[in-house]
DRENDO-1510 file (C-alpha; in Angstrom, 1 decimal, always signed):
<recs>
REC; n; res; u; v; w
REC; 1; UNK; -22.1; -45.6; +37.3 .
REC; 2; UNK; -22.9; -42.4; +35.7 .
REC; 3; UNK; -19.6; -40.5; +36.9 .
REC; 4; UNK; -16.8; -42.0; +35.5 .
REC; 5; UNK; -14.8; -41.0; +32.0 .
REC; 6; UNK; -18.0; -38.2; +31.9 .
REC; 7; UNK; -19.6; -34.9; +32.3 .
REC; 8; UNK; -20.9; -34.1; +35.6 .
REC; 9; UNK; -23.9; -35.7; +37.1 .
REC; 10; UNK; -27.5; -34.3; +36.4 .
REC; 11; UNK; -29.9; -36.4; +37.9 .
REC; 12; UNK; -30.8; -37.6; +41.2 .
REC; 13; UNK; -32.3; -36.5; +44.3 .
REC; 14; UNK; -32.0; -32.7; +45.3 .
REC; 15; UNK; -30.2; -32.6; +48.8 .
REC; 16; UNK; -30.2; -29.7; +51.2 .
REC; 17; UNK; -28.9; -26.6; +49.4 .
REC; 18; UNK; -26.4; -25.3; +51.7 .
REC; 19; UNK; -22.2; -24.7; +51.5 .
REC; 20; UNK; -20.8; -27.7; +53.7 .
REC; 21; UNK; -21.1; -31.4; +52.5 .
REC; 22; UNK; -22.5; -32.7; +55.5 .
REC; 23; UNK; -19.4; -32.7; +58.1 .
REC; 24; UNK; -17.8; -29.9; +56.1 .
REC; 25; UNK; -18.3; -27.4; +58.1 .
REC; 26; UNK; -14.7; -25.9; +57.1 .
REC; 27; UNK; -16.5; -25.5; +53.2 .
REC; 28; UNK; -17.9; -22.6; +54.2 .
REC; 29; UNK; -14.4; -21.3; +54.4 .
REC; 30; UNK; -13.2; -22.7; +51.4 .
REC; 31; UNK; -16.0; -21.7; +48.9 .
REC; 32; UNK; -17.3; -18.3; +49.7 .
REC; 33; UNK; -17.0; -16.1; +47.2 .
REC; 34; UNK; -14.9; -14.0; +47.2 .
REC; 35; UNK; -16.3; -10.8; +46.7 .
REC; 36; UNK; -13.2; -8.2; +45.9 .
REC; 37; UNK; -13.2; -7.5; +42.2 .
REC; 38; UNK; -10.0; -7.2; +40.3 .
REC; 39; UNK; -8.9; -4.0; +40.0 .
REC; 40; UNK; -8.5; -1.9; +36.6 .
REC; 41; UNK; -5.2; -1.1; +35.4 .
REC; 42; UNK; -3.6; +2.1; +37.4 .
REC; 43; UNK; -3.9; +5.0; +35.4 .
REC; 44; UNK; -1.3; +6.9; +37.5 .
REC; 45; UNK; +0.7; +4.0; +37.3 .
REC; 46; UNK; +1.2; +3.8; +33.5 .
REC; 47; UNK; +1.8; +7.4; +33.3 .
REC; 48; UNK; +4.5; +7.0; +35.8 .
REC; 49; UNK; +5.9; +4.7; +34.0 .
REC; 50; UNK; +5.9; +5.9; +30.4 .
REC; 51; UNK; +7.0; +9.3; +31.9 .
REC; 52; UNK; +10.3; +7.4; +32.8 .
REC; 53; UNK; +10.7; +6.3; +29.2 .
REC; 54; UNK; +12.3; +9.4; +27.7 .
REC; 55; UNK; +15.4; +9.4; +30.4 .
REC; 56; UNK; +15.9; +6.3; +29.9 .
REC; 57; UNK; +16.0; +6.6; +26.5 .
REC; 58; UNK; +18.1; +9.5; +26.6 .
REC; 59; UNK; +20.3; +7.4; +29.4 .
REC; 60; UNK; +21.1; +3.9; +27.0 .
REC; 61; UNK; +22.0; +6.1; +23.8 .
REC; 62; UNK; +24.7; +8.4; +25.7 .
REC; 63; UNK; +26.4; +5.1; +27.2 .
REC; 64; UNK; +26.6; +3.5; +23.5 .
REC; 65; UNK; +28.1; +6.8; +22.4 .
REC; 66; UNK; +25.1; +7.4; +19.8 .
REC; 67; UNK; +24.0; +10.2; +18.6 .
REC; 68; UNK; +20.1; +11.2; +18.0 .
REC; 69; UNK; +21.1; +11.8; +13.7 .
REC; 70; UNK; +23.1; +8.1; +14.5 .
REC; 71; UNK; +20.1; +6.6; +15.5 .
REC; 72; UNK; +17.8; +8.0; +13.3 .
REC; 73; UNK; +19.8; +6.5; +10.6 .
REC; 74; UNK; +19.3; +2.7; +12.0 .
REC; 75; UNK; +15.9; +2.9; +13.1 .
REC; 76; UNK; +14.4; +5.3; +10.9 .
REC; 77; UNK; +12.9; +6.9; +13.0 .
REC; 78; UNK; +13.2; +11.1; +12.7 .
REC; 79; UNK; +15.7; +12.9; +14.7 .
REC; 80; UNK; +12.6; +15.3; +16.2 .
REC; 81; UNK; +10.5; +12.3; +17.1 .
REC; 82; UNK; +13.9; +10.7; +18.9 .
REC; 83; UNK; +14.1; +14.2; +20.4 .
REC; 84; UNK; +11.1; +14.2; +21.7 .
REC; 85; UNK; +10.7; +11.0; +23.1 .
REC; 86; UNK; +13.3; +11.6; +25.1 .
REC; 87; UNK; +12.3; +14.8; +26.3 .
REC; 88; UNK; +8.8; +13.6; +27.7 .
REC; 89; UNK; +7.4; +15.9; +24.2 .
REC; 90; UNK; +5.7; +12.5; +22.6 .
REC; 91; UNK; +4.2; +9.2; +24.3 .
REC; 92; UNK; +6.2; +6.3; +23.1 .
REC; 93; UNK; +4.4; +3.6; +21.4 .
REC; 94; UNK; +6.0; -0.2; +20.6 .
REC; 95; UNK; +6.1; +0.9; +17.1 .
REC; 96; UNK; +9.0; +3.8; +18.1 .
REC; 97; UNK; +10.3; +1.5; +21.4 .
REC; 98; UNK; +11.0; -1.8; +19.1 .
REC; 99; UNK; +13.1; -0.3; +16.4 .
REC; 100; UNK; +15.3; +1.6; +18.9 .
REC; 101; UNK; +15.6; -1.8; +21.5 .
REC; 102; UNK; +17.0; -3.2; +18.2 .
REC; 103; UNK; +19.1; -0.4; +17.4 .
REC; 104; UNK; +20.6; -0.4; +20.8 .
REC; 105; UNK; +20.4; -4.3; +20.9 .
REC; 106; UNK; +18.6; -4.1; +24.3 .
REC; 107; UNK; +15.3; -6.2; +25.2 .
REC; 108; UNK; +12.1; -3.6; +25.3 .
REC; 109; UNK; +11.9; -4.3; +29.3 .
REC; 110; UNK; +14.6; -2.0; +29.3 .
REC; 111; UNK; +13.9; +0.7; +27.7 .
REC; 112; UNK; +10.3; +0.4; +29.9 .
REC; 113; UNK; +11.6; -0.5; +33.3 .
REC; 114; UNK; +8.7; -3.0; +33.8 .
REC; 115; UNK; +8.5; -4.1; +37.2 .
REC; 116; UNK; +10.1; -7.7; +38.2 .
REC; 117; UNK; +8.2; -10.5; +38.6 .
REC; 118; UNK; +6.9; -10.6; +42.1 .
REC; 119; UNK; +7.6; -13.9; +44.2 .
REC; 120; UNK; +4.8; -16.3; +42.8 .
REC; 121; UNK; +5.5; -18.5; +45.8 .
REC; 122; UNK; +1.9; -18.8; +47.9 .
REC; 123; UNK; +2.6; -18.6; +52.0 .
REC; 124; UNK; -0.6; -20.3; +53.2 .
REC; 125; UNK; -2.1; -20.0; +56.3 .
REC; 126; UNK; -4.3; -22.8; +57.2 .
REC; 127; UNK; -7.4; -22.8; +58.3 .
REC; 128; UNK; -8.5; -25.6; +60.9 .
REC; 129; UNK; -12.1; -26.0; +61.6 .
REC; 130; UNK; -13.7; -28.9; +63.2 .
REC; 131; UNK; -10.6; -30.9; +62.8 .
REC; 132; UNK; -10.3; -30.7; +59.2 .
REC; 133; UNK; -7.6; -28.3; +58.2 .
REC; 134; UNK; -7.4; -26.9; +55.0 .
REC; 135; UNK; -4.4; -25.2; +53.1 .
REC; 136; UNK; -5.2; -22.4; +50.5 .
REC; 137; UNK; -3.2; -23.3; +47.2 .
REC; 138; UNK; -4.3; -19.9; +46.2 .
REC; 139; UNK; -3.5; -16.0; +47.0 .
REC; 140; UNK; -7.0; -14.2; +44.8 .
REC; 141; UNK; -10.1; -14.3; +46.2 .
REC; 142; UNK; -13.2; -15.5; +44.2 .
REC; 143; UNK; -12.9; -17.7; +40.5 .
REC; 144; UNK; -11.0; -20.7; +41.0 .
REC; 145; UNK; -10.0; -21.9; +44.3 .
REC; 146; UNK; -7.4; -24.3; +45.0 .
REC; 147; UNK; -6.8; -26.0; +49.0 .
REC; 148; UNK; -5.2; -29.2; +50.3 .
REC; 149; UNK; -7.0; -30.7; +52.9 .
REC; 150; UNK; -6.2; -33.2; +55.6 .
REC; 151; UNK; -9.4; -35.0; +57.1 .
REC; 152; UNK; -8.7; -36.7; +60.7 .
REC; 153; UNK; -9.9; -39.9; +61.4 .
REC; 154; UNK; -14.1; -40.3; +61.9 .
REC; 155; UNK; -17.0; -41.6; +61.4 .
REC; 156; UNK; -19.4; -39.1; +60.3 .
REC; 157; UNK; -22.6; -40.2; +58.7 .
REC; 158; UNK; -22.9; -38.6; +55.2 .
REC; 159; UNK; -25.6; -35.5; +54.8 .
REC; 160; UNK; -25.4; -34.5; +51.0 .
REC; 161; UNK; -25.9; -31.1; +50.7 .
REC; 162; UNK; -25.9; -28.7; +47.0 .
REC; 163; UNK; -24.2; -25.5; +46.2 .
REC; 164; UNK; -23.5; -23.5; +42.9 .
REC; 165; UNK; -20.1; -24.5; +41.3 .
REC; 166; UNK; -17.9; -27.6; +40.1 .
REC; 167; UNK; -15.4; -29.7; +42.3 .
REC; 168; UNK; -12.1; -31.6; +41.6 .
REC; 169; UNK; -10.8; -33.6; +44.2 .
REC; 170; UNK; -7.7; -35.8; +44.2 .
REC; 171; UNK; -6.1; -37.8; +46.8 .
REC; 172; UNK; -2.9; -37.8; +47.7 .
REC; 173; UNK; -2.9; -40.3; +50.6 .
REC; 174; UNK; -5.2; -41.9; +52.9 .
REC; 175; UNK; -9.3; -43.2; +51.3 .
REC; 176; UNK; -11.6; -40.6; +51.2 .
REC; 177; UNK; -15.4; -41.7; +50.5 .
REC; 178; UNK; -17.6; -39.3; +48.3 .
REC; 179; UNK; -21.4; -39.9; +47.9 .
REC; 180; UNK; -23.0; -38.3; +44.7 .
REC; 181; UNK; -26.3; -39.0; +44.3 .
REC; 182; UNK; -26.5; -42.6; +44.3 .
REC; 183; UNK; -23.3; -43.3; +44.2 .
REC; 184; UNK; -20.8; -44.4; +47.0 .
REC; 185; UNK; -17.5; -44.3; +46.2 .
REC; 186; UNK; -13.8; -44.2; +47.5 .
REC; 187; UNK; -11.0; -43.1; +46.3 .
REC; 188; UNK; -7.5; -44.1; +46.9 .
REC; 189; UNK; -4.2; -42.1; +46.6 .
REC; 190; UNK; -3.4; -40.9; +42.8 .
REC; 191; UNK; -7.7; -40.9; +42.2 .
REC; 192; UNK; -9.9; -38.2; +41.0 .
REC; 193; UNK; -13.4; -37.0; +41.2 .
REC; 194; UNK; -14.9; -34.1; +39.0 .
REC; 195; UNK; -18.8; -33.4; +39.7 .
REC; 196; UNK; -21.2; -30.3; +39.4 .
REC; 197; UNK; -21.9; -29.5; +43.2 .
REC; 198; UNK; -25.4; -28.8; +42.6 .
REC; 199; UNK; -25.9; -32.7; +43.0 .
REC; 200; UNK; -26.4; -33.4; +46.1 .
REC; 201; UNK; -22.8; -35.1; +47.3 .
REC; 202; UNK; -20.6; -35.5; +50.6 .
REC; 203; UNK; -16.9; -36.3; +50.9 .
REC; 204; UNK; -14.6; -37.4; +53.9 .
REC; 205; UNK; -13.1; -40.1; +55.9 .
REC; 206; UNK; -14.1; -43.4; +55.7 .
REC; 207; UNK; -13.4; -43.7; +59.6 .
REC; 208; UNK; -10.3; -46.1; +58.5 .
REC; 209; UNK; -7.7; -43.3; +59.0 .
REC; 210; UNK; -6.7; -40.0; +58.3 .
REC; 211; UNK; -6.9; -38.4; +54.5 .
REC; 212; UNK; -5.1; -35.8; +52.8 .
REC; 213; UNK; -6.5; -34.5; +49.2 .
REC; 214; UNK; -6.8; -31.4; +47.0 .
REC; 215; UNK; -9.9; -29.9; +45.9 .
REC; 216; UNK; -10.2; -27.0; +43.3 .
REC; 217; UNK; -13.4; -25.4; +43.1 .
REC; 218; UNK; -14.8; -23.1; +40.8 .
REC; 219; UNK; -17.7; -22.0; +38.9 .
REC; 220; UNK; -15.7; -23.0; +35.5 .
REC; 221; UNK; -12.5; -24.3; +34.3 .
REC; 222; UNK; -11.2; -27.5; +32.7 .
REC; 223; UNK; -12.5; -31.1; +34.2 .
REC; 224; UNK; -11.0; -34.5; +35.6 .
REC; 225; UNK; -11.6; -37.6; +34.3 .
REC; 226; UNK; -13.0; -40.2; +37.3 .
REC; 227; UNK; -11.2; -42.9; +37.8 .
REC; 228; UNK; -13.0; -44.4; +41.4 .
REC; 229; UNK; -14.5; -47.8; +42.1 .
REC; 230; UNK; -17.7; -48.6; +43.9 .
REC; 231; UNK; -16.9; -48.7; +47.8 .
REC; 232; UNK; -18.4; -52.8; +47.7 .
REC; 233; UNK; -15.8; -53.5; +44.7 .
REC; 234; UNK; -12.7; -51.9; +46.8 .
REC; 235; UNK; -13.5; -53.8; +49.8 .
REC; 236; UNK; -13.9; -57.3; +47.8 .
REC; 237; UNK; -10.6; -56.0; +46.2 .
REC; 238; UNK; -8.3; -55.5; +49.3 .
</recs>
């Protein structure tokens, strides 16, 4: 068929150029770029932080009972670079904070204060438009975009359309149909699909009953192997 256990497809007709899939009007939503760039690192930031070094510092030795001639002896570092890391005098570098973390037998995140991990845990709002509602599996805008999507029952009539970027789609329950090019296919629950979206394609219900899948779009990023059968095959099959 030209899409399974492959690369993505290259030839066939052009369809419309346009964002939706033909009844995907909610695409629009789910693959604009995003348009915020990452920020660079905070310069104010780091300062603050290495400026809380030398305190620190100063803080973990008096606990242990250490003194700055005691510590220059197991690290080897001088007592007037000790001195003055504590005092703010010199910026600290890993090559002075990993000797004294193993002097003191502390990891370095303590003698850095870095910040705790944040809570990774995504709280999506979905997004319902034209009865298809679709879940954001991802918190940055723009690169690789992650949703779960749960398509209503309907009959729709495809209308391939073509847009920059790749598509993975997997289905978790339900049959969703995808045209590519010339192909018709659908997919059952624990099935993937990979294709460049700049072949003209469509994906939704088959009008049998409702369908739930993810799709991860990007312009990049690793692919999915196809494992689908032609729509005719399926139907002999069940």
């Amino acid at each position: 068929m030209g899409i399974a256990e492959g690369g993505p497809v290259k030839s066939g007709p052009r369809g419309r150029s346009g964002k939706g899939s033909g009844g995907r009007d909610a695409e629009d939503a789910a693959h604009e770029p995003g348009g915020l760039p990452v920020p660079d690192p905070d310069d104010a930031e780091t300062d603050k932080v290495l400026t809380a070094v030398g305190p620190r510092l100063r803080k973990i030795r008096k606990e242990r009972g250490a003194t700055l001639a005691g510590l220059s002896a197991a690290t080897g570092i001088s007592v007037s670079t000790l001195s003055r890391l504590e005092s703010g005098g010199r910026r600290p570098s890993l090559e002075l904070l990993l000797p004294i973390a193993r002097a003191h037998q502390v990891p370095l995140d303590e003698l850095v204060g870095a910040p705790p991990v944040g809570d990774p845990r995504v709280r999506a709002k979905p997004i319902t438009r034209y009865g298809r509602t679709m879940v954001p599996l991802t918190r940055q805008p723009g690169g690789l975009q992650a949703y779960k999507v749960i398509e209503p029952t309907r009959s729709v009539e495809p209308d391939p359309r073509t847009h920059e970027g790749y598509e993975w789609l997997y289905v978790l329950s339900g049959r969703l149909r995808l045209v590519l090019a010339e192909h018709d296919v659908v997919l059952g629950p624990g099935e993937a699909a990979e294709f460049d979206t700049r072949v003209p394609h469509w994906f939704g219900s088959t009008g049998e009953g409702p369908v739930e899948f993810l799709s991860l779009f990007g312009p990049q990023g690793e692919r999915m192997h196809v494992r689908a059968r032609p729509a005719a095959k399926r139907d002999r099959d069940d």
